[in-house]
LUMMITI-485958 format. One record per atom (N, C-alpha, C, O): x negated, y negated, z. Coordinates in Angstrom, 3 decimals. Layout:
<atoms>
        u        v        w
        X        Y        Z
...
</atoms>
This chain:
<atoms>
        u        v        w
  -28.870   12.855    0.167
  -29.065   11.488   -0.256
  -28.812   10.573    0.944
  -27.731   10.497    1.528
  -29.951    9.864    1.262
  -29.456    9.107    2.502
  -28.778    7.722    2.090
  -28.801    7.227    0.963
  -28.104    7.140    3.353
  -26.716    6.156    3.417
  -27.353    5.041    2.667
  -28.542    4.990    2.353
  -26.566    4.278    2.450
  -27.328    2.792    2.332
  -26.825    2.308    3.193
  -25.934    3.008    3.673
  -27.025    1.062    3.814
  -27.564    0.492    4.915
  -25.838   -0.287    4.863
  -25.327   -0.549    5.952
  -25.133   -0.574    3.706
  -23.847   -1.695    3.608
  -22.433   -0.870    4.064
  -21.297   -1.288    4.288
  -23.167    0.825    4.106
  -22.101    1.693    4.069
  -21.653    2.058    5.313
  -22.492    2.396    6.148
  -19.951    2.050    5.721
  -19.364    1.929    7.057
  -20.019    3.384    7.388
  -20.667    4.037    6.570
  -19.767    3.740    8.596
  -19.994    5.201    9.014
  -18.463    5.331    9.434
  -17.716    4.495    9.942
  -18.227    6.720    9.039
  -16.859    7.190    9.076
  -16.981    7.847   10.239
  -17.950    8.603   10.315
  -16.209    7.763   11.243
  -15.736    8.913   12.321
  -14.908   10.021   12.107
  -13.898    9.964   11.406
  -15.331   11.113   12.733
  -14.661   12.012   12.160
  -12.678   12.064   12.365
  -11.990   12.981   11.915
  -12.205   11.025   13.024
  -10.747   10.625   13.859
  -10.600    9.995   12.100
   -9.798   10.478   11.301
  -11.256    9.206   11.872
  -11.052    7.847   10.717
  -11.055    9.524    9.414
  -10.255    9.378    8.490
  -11.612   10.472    9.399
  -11.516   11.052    8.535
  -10.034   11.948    8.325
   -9.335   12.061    7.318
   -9.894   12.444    9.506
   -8.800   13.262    9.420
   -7.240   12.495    9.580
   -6.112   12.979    9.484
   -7.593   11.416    9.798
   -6.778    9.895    9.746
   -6.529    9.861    8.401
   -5.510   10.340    7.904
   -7.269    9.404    7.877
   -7.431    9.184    5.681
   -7.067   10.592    5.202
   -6.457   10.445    4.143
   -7.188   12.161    5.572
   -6.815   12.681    5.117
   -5.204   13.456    5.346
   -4.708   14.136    4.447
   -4.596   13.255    6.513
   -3.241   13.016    6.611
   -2.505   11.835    6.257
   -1.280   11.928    6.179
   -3.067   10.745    6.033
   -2.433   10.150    5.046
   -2.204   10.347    3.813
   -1.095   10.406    3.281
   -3.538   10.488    3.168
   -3.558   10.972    1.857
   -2.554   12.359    1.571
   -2.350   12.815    0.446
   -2.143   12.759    2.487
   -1.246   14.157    2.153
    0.309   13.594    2.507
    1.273   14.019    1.872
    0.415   12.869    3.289
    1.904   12.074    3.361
    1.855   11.379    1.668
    2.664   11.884    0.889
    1.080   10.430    1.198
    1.308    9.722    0.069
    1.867   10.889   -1.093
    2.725   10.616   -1.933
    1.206   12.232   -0.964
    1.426   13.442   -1.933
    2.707   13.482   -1.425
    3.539   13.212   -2.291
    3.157   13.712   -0.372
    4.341   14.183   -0.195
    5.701   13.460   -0.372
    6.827   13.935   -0.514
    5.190   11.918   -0.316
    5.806   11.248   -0.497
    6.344   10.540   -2.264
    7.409   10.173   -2.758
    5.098   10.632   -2.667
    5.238   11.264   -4.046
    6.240   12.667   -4.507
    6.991   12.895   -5.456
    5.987   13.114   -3.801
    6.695   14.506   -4.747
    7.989   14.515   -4.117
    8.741   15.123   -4.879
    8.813   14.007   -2.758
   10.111   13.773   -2.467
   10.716   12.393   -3.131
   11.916   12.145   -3.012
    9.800   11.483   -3.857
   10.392   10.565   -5.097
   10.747   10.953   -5.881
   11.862   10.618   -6.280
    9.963   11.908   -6.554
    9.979   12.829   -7.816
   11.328   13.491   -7.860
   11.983   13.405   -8.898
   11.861   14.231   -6.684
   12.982   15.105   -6.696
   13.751   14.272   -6.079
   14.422   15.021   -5.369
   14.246   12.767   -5.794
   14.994   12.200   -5.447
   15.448   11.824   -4.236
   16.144   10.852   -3.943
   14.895   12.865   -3.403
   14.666   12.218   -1.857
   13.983   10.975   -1.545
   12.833   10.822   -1.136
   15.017    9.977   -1.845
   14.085    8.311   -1.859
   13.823    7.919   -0.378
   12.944    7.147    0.005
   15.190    8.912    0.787
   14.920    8.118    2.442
   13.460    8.659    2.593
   12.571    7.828    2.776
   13.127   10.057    2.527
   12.081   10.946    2.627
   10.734    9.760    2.328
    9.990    9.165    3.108
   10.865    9.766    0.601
    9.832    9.193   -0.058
    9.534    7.981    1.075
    8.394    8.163    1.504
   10.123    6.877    1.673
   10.119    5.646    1.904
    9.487    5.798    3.293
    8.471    5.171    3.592
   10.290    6.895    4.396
    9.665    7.389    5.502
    7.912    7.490    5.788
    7.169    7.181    6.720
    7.700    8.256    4.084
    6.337    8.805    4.800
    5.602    8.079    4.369
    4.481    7.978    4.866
    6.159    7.008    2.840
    5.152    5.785    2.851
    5.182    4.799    3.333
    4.383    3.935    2.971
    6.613    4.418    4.869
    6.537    3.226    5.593
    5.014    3.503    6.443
    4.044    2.748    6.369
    5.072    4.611    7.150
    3.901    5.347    8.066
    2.577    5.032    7.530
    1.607    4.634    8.175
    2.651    5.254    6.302
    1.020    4.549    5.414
    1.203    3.425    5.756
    0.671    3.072    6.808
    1.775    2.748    5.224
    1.771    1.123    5.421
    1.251    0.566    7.049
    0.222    0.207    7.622
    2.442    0.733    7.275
    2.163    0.443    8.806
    0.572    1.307    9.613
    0.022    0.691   10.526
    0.051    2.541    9.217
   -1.306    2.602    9.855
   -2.198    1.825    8.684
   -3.323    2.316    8.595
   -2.088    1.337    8.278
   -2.680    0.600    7.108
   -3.634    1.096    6.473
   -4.818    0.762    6.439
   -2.797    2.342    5.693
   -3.575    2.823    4.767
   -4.420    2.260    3.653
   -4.074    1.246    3.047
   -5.592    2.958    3.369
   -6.981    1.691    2.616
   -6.572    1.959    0.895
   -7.176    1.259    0.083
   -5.605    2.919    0.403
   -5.396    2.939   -0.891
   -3.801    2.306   -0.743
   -3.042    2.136    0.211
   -3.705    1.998   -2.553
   -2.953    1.223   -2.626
   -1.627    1.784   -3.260
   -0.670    1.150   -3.706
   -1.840    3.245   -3.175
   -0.203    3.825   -3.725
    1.134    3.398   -2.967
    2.102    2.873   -3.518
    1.005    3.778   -1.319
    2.241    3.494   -0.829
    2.858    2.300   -1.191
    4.053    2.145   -1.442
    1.629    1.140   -1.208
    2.342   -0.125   -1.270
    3.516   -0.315   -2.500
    4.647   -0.800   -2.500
    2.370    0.535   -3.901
    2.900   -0.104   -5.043
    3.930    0.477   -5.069
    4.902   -0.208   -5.386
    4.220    2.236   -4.698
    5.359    2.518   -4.711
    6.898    2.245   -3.735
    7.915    2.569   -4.348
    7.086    1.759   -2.486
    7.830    1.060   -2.198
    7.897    0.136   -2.058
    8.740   -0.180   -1.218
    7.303   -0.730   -2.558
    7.635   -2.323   -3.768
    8.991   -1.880   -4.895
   10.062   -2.390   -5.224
    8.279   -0.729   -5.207
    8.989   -0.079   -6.661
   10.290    0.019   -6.170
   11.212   -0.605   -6.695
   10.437    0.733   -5.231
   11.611    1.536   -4.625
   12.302    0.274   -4.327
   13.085   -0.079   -5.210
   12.205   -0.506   -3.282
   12.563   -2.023   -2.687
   12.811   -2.768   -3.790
   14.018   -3.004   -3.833
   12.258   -3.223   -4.657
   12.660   -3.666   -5.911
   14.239   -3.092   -6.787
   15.352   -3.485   -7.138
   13.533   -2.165   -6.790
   15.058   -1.283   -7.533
   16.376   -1.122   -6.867
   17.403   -0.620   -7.325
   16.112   -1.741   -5.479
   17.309   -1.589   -4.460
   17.684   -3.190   -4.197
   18.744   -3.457   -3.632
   16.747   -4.281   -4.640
   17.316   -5.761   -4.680
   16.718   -5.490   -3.111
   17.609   -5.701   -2.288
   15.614   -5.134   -2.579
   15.936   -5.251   -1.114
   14.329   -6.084   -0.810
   13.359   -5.728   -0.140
   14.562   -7.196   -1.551
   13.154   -8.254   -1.784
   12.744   -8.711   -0.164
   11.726   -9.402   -0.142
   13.287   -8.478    1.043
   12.817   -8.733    1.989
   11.957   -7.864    2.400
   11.099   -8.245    3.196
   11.980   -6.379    1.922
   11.430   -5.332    2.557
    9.881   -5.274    1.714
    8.745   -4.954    2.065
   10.524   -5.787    0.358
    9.491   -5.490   -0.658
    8.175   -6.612   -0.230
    7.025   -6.238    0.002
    8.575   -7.827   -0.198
    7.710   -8.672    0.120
    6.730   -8.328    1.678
    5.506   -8.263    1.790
    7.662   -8.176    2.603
    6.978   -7.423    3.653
    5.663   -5.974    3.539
    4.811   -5.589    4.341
    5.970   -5.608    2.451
    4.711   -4.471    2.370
    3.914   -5.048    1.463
    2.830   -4.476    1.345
    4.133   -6.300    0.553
    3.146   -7.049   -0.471
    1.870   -7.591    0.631
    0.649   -7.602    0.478
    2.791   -8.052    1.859
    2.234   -9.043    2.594
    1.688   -8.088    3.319
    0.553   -8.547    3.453
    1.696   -6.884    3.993
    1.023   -5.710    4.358
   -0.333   -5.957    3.583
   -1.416   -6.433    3.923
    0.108   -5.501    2.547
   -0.772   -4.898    1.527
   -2.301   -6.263    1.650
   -3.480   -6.030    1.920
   -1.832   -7.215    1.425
   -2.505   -8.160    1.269
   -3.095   -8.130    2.726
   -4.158   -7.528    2.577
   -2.984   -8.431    3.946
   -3.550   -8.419    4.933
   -4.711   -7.101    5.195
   -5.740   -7.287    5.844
   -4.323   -5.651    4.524
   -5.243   -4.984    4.794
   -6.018   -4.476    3.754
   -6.707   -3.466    3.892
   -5.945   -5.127    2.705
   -6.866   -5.150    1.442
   -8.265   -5.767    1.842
   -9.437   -5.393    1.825
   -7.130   -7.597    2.439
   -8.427   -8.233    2.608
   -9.398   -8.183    3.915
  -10.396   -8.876    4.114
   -8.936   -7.350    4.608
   -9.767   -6.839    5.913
  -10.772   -5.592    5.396
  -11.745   -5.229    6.058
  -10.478   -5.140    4.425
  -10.835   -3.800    4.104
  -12.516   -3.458    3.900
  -13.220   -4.105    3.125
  -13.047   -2.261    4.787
  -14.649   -2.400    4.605
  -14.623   -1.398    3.652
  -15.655   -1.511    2.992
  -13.943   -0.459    3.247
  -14.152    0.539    2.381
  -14.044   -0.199    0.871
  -13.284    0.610    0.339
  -14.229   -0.900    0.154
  -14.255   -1.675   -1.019
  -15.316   -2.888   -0.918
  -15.306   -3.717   -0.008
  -16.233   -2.867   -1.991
  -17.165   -3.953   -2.440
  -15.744   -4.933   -2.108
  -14.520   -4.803   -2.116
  -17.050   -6.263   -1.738
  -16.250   -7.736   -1.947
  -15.098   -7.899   -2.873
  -13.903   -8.046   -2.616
  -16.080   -7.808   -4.647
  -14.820   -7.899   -5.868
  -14.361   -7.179   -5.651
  -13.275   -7.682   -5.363
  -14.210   -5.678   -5.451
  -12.412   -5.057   -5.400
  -11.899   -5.432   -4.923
  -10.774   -5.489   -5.419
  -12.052   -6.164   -3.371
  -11.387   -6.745   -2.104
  -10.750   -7.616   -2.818
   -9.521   -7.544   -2.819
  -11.272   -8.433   -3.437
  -10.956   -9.872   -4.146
  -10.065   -9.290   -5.024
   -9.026   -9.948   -4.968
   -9.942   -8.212   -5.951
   -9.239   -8.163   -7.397
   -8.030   -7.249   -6.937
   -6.893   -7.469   -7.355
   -8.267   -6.390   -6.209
   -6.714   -5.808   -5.034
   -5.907   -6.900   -4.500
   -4.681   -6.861   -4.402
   -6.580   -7.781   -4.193
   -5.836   -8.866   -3.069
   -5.388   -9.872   -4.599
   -4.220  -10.235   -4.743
   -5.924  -10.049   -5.119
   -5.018  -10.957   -6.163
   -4.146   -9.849   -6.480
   -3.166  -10.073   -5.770
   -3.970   -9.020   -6.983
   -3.363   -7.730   -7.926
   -1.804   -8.132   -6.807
   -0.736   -8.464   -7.321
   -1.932   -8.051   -5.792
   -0.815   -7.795   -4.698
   -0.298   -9.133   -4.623
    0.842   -9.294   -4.188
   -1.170  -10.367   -5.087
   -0.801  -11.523   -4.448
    0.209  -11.974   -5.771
    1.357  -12.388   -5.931
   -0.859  -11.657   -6.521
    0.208  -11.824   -8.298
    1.977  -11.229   -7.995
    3.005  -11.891   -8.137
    1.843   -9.783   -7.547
    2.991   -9.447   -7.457
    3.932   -9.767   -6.454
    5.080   -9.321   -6.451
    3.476  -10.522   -5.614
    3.840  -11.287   -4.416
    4.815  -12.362   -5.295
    6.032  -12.518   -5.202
    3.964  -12.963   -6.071
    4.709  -14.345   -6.940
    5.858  -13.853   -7.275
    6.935  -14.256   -6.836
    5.681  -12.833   -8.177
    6.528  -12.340   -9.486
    7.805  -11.897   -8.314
    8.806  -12.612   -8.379
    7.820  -10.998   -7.472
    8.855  -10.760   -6.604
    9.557  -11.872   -6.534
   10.634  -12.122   -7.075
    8.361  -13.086   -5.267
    9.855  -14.129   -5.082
   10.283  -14.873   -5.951
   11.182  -15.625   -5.577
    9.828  -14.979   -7.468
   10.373  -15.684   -8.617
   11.699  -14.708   -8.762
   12.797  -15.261   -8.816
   11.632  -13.540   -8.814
   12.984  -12.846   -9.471
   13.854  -13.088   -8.190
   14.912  -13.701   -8.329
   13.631  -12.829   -7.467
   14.053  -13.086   -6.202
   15.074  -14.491   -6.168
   16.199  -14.420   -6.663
   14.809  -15.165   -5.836
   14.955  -16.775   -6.224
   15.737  -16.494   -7.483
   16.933  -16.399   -7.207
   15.440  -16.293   -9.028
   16.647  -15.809  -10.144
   17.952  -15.152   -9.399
   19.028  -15.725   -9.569
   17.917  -14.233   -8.761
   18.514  -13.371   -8.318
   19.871  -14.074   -7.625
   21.044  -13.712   -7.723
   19.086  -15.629   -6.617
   19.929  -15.819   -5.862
   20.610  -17.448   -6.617
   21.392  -18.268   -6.135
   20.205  -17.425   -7.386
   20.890  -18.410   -8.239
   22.043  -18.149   -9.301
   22.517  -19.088   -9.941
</atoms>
């Protein structure tokens, strides 16, 4: 089936890139699961920071950062999140648009509790 014309071309670096990430997020998943939270946080700071194009790491150490009151860290990967959503060529426009609100919403809701928190 040939490309359509809107579709990025992947390099094969950008592939094996997305797919060691995608195996840190598993792993990082499954050392949450059994309670290794430094582990879990390690291998999804590394997503974050190469700015991984799915949106698990984010949501899950939000989660983690949240549950630890540690709203500086949490907001910092919202604001990640949001910067490489909306750069993102791998997503139509509207997902771009409905990811980037999704993160921006939870952006609010953070520094509202946040703000509760410190009152």
């Amino acid at each position: 089936m040939p490309r359509r014309a809107a579709e990025p071309v992947e390099t094969l670096e950008e592939r094996w890139l997305l797919e060691a990430q995608t195996a840190r997020n598993l792993e990082g998943f499954a050392a949450e699961q059994a309670g290794n939270l430094e582990e879990a946080i390690a291998l999804y700071e590394r997503n974050v920071t190469e700015g991984f194009v799915g949106d698990l790491p984010y949501g899950r150490l939000v989660a983690i950062y949240e549950r630890r009151a540690a709203f500086d860290e949490a907001e910092r990967v919202l604001l990640r999140a949001i910067e490489v959503f909306a750069a993102s060529t791998r997503r139509t426009p509207g997902d771009r648009r409905a990811t980037v609100r999704v993160f921006k919403n939870r952006l609010a809701a953070l520094r509202k509790r946040r703000k509760s928190a410190e009152s």
